[in-house]
C-alpha positions in Angstrom: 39.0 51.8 1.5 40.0 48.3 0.9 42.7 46.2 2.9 45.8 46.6 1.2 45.8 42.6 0.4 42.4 43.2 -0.8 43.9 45.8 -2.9 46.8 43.6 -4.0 44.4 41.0 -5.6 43.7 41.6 -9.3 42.0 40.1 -11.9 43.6 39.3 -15.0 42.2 40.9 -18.2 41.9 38.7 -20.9 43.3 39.1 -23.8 42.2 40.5 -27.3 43.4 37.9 -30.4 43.0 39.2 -33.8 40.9 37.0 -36.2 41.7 37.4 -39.3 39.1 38.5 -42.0 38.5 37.9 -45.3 37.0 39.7 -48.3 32.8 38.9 -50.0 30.3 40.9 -51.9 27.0 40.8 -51.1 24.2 42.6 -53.2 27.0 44.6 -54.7 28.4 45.8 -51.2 31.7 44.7 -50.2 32.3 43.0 -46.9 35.1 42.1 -44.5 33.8 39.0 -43.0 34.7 36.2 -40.4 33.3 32.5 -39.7 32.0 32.6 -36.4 33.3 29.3 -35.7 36.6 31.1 -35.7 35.0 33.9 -33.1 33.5 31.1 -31.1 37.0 29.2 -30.7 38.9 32.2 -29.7 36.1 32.6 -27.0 37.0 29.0 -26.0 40.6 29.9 -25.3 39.5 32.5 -23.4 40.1 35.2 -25.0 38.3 38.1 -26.8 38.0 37.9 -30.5 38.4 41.1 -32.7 37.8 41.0 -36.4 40.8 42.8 -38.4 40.0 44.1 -41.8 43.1 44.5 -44.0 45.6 47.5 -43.1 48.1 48.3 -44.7 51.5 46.9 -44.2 52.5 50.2 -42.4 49.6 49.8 -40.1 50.3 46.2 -39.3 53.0 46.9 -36.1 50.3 49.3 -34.3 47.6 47.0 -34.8 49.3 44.2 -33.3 50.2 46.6 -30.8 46.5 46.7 -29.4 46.6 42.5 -29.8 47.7 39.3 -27.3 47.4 36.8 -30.4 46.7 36.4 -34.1 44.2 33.6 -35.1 44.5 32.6 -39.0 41.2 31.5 -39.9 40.5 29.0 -42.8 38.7 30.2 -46.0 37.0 29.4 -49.2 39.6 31.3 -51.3 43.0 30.2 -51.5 46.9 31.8 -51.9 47.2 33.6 -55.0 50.1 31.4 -56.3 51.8 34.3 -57.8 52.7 34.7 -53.9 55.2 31.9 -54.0 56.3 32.3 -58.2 53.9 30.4 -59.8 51.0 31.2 -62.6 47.2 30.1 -61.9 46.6 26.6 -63.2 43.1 26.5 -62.4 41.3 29.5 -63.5 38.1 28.7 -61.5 40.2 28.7 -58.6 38.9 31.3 -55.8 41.3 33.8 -54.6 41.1 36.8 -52.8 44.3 39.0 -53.4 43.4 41.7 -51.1 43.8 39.3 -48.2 47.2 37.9 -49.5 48.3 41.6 -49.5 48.2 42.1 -46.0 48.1 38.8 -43.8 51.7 37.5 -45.2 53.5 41.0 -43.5 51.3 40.1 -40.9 52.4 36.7 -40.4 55.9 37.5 -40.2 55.9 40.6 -38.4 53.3 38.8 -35.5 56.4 36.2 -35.3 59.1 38.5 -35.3 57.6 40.1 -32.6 56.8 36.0 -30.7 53.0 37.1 -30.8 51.0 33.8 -29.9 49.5 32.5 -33.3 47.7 29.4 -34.3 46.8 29.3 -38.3 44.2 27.4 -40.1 43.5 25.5 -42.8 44.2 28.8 -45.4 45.6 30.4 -42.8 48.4 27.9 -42.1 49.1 27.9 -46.1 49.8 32.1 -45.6 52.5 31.3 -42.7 54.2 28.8 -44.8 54.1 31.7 -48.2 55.0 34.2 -45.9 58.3 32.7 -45.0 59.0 31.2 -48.1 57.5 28.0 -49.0 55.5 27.0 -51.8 51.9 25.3 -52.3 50.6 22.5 -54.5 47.9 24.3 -56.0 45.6 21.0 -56.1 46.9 18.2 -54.2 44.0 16.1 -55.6 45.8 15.7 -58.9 49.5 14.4 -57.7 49.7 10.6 -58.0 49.4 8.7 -54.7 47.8 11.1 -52.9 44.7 11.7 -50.8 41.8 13.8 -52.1 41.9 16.2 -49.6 38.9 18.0 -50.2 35.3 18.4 -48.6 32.1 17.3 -51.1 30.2 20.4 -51.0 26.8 19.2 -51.5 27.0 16.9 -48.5 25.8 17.7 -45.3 27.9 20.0 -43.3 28.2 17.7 -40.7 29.5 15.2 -43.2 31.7 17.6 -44.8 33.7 18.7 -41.5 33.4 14.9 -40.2 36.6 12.5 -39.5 38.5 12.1 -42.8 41.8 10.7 -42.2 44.3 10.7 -38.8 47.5 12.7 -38.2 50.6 11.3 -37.4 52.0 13.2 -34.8 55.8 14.0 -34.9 57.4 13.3 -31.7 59.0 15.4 -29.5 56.9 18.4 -31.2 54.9 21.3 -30.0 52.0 19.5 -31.5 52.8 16.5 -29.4 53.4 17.9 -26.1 50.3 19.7 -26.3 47.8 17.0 -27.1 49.4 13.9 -25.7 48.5 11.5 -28.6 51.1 9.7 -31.3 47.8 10.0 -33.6 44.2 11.2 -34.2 41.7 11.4 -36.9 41.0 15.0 -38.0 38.5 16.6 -41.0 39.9 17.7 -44.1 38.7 20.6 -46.6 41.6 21.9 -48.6 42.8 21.5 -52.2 45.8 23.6 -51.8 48.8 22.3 -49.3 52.2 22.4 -48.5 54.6 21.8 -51.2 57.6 22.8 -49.9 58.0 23.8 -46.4 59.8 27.5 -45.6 63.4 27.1 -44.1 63.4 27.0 -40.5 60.1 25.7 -40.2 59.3 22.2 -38.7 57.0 19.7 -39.2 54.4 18.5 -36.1 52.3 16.0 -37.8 51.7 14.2 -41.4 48.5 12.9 -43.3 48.9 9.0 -44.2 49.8 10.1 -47.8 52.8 12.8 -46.4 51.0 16.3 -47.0 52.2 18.0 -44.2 49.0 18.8 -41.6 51.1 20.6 -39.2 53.8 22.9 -38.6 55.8 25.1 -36.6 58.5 27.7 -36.3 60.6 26.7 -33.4 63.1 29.9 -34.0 60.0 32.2 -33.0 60.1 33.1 -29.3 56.3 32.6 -29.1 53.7 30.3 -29.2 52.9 29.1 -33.0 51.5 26.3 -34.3 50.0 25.7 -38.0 47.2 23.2 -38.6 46.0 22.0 -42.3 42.5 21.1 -40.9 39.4 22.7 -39.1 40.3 22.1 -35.2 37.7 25.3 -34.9 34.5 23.1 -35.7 32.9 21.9 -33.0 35.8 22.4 -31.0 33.9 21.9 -28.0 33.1 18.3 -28.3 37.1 17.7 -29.6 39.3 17.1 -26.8 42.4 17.6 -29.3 40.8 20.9 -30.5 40.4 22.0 -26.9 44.1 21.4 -25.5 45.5 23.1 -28.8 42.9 25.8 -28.0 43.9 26.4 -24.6 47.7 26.2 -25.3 46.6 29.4 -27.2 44.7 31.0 -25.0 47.3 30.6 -22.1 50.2 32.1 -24.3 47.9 35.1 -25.1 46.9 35.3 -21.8 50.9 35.4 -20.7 51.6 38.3 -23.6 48.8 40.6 -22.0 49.8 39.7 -18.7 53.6 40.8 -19.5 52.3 43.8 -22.1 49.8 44.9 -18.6 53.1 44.9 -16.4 55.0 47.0 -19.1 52.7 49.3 -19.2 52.0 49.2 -15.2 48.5 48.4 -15.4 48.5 45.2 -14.3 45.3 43.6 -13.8 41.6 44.6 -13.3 40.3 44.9 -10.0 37.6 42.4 -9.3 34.0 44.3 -9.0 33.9 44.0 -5.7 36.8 45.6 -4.6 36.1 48.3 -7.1 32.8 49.1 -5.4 34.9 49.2 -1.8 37.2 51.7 -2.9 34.3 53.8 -4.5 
């Protein structure tokens, strides 16, 4: 049997953040599917990534229920703008309405409950729906500003490389977390932020005013929204790190305090499970 202080020590387990998924056919079989850059930052913050398939919107309290933190991830298709009253201007644009149908609920009942969540590029675009707000379908086309999309055939290298920097509202979550006024950041979206959902605050603009981050400060938990990639490469991104991290420790907090409500605490280390076998 272990000393009781050797008893007392425990290991904390890490904690399990959703990623959400999104919805491809290949060779005629449907697929719920995930970058792994998305997988591979989650890992970064320390924590363990689980892929979600939709649920339905009953289903969406007890899966958060086995979660620490939701992770928005970016994607090819975009908000079906029927989600915030508009028609589709562009039919060539690529949706994915079975998405839509279950990551808005999840979006607001995640911040109702002050889950830690960090969205992404799309993902980001879903918070701001979810909660009220409405998208420019193409920001490209509006006069004076930025062509905020990726060229496709480039490299991909060159298509997640520096586009344009951030100005970083003081005073902000954004701010406090990565210590800088202003960076440079990629850029792959057409859709952004149009009009920003009541209650929810701007953390840093691109040079032509789309909003490139956001954040709901009435939410007891960590959130933070981000127009650009801060996944890619995050490794070799100091920025993408401390925002990383500042997610990983708030999901590491939520297990922590879900482990104490259940009693569980933390896991003992291996060796002092093989002195008390």
């Amino acid at each position: 049997m272990a000393p009781l202080h050797a008893r007392a020590r425990k290991v904390a387990r890490p904690p399990v953040v959703l990623v959400t998924s999104c919805n491809r056919v290949y060779g005629g079989h449907p697929f719920h599917v995930a970058g792994r850059k998305y997988v591979e930052a989650v890992r970064l913050a320390g924590a363990l990534p689980l892929i979600a398939p939709p649920v339905a919107a009953a289903d969406i309290e007890g899966l958060l229920a086995a979660a620490d933190g939701v992770l928005l991830t970016g994607s090819p298709s975009n908000v079906h703008p029927g989600q915030f009253g508009e028609d589709v201007h562009n039919p060539a644009l690529p949706l994915d309405i079975e998405r839509d149908a279950w990551t808005l609920p999840l979006v607001r009942q995640a911040l109702a409950m002050g889950m830690p969540l960090l969205a992404i590029c799309r993902g980001a675009q879903e918070v701001n729906v979810a909660l009220g707000g409405s998208l420019h379908q193409a920001v490209q086309e509006l006069p004076g500003f930025l062509d905020h999309r990726d060229d496709d055939a480039a490299p991909i290298d060159v298509q997640y490389g520096p586009a344009h920097p951030v100005e970083v509202t003081p005073g902000g979550v954004l701010a406090q977390i990565v210590g800088e006024s202003a960076f440079t950041v990629n850029s792959l979206h057409g859709q952004g932020v149009n009009r920003l959902a009541e209650g929810l605050r701007v953390e840093g603009r691109a040079p032509d005013g789309v909003v490139e981050a956001f954040s709901l400060p009435s939410a007891s938990g960590f959130n933070l929204c981000l127009q650009w990639h801060p996944e890619w490469q995050a490794a070799d991104n100091p920025v993408s790190m401390k925002i990383l991290q500042a997610f990983g420790a708030a999901a590491q907090a939520w297990r922590n305090a879900r482990d104490g409500r259940s009693g569980r605490g933390g896991c003992d280390t291996p060796h002092e499970q093989r002195e008390q076998r």
